[in-house]
N, C-alpha and C positions, 0 to 999 in steps of 0.2 A: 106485249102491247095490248091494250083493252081493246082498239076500234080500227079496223082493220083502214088503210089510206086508197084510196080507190080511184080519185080522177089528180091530176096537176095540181089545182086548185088545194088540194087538200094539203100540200105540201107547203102553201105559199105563204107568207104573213100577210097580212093586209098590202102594207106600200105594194107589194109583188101584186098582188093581184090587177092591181088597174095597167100591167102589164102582159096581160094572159092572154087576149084576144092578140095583140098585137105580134104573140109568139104563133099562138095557130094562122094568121094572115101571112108575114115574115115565110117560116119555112117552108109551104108546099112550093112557095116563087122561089126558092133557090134553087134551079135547075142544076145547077153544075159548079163542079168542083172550084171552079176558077174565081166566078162569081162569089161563093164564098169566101175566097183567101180573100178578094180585094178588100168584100166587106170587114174584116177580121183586121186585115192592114190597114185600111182606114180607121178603125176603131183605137189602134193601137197609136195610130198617131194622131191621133186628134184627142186622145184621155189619157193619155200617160202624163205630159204638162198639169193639168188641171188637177186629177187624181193624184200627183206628187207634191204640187201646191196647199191643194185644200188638207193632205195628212201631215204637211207639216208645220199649215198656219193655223187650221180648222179654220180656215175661211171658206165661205161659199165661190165659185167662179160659173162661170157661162162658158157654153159650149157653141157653137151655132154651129146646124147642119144643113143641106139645098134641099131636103125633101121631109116628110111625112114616115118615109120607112124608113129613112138610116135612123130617122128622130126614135121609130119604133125599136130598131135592133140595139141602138147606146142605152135608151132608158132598160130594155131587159136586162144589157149585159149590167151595165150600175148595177143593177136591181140584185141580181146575182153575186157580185163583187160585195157590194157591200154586206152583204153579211157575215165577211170574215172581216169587211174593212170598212167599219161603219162611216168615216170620212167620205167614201166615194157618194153616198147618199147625199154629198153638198154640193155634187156637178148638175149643174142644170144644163138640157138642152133644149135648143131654140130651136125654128124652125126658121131658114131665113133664105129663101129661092137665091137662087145665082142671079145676079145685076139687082137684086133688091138694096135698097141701102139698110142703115142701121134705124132705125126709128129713135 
């Protein structure tokens, strides 16, 4: 290797990047074990549909989530996913509070 990789960032491709802050804000709030599974379980079920659609229409689809940080932890995992599975790159998530409607 010419150049030694030193911080996260240096791993990332660009797309990945504009989800870096969002990884160092994300983890130190995950206090405990539990908290994580749920987020992990809701992940799984709210991007399995979309992520199975979009690989085998290569169509785009929408996501919506109630907050800011789950918005934060689906786009890192996408962001991660897709670089074995370049489809997942076509799920978009929205940010859409609980009792908002749809615009």
């Amino acid at each position: 290797m010419s150049a030694s990789l030193t911080t996260r960032s240096d791993f990332l491709d660009p797309l990945s990047r504009c989800v870096e802050e969002a990884y160092d804000a994300i983890i130190p709030e995950a206090s405990d074990v539990a908290e994580i599974v749920d987020i992990v379980a809701r992940a799984v079920d709210c991007l399995t549909g979309p992520v199975l659609r979009g690989a085998a229409s290569g169509k785009p689809s929408v996501v919506t989530v109630p907050d800011q940080r789950t918005a934060a932890i689906f786009r890192l995992a996408l962001s991660q996913t897709s670089e074995k599975r370049p489809t997942d790159a076509l799920v978009e998530i929205v940010v859409q509070p609980k009792g908002a409607g749809r615009a």
